[in-house]
Steps between C-alpha positions, in 0.01 A plus 500: 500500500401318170402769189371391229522790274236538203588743200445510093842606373474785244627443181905548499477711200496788741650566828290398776526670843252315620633196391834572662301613830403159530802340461683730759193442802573097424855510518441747803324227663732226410814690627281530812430110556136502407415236190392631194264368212406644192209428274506651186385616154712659225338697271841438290256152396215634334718558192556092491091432547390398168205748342221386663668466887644896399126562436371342805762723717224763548259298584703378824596820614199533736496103589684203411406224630794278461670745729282473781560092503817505431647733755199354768696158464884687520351656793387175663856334466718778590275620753636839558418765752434794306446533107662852367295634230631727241388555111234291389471617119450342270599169612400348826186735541310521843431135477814464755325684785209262460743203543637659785171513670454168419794376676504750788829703426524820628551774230697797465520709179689773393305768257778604238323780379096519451365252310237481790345805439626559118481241222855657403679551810610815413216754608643673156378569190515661183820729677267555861408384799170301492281395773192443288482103652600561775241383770263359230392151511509477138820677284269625197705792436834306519318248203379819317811694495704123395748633781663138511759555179304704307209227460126461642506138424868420693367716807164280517660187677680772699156680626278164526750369784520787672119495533455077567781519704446831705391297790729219512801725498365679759422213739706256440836656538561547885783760417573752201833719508457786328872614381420874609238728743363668153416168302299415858332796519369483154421156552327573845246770357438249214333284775766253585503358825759747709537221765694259273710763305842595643803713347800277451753703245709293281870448634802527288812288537779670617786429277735719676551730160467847615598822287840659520562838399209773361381238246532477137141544311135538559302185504172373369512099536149378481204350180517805255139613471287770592371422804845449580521865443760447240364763217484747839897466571611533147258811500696633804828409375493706212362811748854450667653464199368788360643671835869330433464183658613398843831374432424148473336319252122282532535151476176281422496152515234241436246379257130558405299648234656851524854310416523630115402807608770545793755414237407739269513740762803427642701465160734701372469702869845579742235487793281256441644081529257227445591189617257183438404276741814395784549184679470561863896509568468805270200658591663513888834654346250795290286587818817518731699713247172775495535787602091474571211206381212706378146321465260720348201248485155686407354212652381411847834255554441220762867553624835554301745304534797686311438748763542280788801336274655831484458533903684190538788670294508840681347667192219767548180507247299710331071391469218576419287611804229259538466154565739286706791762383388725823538212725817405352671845446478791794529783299814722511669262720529162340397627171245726295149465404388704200166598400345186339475561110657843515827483280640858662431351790705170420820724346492729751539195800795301261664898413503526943638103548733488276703848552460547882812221612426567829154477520509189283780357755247553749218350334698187456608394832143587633369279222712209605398585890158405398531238278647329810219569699212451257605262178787266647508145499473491832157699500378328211507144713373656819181632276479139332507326831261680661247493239530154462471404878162718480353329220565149660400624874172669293434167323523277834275731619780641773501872374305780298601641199597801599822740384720639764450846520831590353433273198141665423543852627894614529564461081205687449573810718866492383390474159229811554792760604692373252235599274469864641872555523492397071302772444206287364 
């Protein structure tokens, strides 16, 4: 097949998994033999624009024009089967599903997080879980509260195309893949149509580095904020400190707006090594030297790829239990779920990981069993494939849009006991 793929780069200032998501799926394809096109914006460029383009960024995140043209006219040269769809912000804008209609490409798009339901993304603020959009036509409360950085007037742009656009997202993409069961089930009951949304989990390479031995430290590796549940796990850590520690030391390593405060944290401490950011030669080494990954996000994560990463390496984790964590993680057997925002809860799960070898031995190899069934490059193009043979059968009027049953239903009942077994 020809893909044209269609994505805003996020700004390289921080570590992008979704960036790097895209880049795997199109050298996926390519290793497979399928042709691959990409049509993009970097958000890298706005610090070039002189003052008055900077000011006029805004303005195009619900429409801009010059999009729509441009790509209508790449699309009508190239002529490709499918367009891939991925971030849109600030950039490119919904403009490029109205050139797609305007050529006739079939669409596919994959939803990220939930900037369809939640200016933000993040159904998350101010330290909880917020659903106060979701379902509304109109995000007032997401405007009121400024939950876009802190500011009402930078989450305008943000709620206005959600609201124009509503409708043209929703019928003029002939495939979404949500990247988990619970991100579709939120966005089901927020009234998306359930006949074009289908699970497809990210995959993760395999790079054939897999842990040897018990492991060396506990890892965070992930943005340091608070939704990230980073002021949670330095809560817990000093629990099990308090308790003498678990023989091995926490390692965090990353950026964000919790960074100075990490450092301070972690200075002067025997227990306690923060890192920075680590290129992704390193970052493989730290999560396949771990004795466990632990991801202790407060909020409602999409999926998580340093757990799947970990998988890949043999290495169990330790989540919070909600979100796509219960789809990724069965509980006591590739991993443990703790009790979402509960920092004796957290401790209590790394204390059990990290000083029961044999248990943690266990976890591992089961983890790597189902990263092989669930998040290998080998699943990942079978998912990618199949979506995109829907969307163009759907277009040329050869098919419906409708999941398989496994792809609506099976994450979502897997990711229920998951749930219960958590203790949620």
């Amino acid at each position: 097949m020809h893909v044209l793929v269609v994505h805003n780069r996020y700004s390289s200032a921080q570590p992008s998994g979704e960036n790097r998501v895209v880049d795997e799926e199109a050298g996926l394809l390519r290793a497979a033999g399928h042709r691959v096109d990409v049509f993009e914006r970097r958000s890298d460029d706005i610090a070039a624009r002189s003052l008055l383009g900077k000011a006029a960024v805004p303005l195009l995140v619900p429409w801009n024009p010059a999009v729509r043209s441009q790509l209508a006219a790449r699309l009508r040269t190239s002529r490709p089967d499918v367009v891939h769809v991925h971030n849109v912000f600030p950039l490119l804008s919904p403009a490029v599903l109205a050139a797609c209609a305007d050529v006739g490409v079939p669409v596919v798009a994959t939803l990220h997080n939930y900037t369809q339901v939640c200016p933000p993304g993040t159904l998350h603020r101010d330290g909880k879980q917020c659903t106060e959009c979701v379902g509304s036509k109109v995000s007032l409360p997401a405007v009121r509260h400024g939950c876009y950085r802190g500011s009402r007037l930078a989450t305008v742009p943000l709620a206005v195309s959600q609201s124009v656009n509503r409708r043209r997202w929703w019928s003029g993409v002939e495939r979404f893949f949500c990247i988990s069961a619970a991100q579709r089930d939120v966005l089901v009951r927020s009234g998306m149509p359930a006949e074009r949304l289908t699970v497809k989990h990210n995959f993760v390479p395999d790079l054939g580095t897999r842990r040897a031995g018990a492991g060396e430290h506990v890892l965070f590796l992930g943005r340091l904020a608070e939704a990230k549940g980073v002021g949670l796990l330095m809560a817990a850590w000093d629990r099990i400190a308090a308790g003498g520690g678990v023989g091995v030391p926490l390692v965090l390593a990353g950026a964000g707006p919790l960074e100075r405060e990490v450092a301070d944290w972690a200075a002067g401490r025997d227990d306690v090594r923060y890192v920075g950011l680590c290129e992704p030669e390193k970052c493989r080494d730290v999560v396949a030297r771990s004795v466990a990954v632990v991801a202790p996000s407060t909020a409602m994560e999409t999926f998580g790829l340093v757990v799947a990463e970990a998988m890949a390496a043999e290495v169990p984790a330790v989540a919070a239990g909600h979100g796509a964590f219960v789809e990724l993680i069965e509980d006591g057997v590739t991993g443990l779920l703790h009790q979402p925002g509960d920092p004796g809860s957290l401790a209590s799960c790394i204390r059990r990981i990290a000083t029961e070898q044999d248990l943690n031995r266990e976890m591992g190899k089961a983890a790597r069993r189902r990263y092989e069934r669930n998040f290998s490059p080998a699943v990942g193009l079978e998912r990618l494939e199949e979506g995109y043979r829907t969307a163009i059968a759907v277009r040329s009027g050869g098919g419906k849009s409708t999941p398989s049953a496994g792809d609506a239903h099976t994450g979502s009942r897997r990711g229920t006991r998951a749930s219960r077994d958590g203790g949620m």
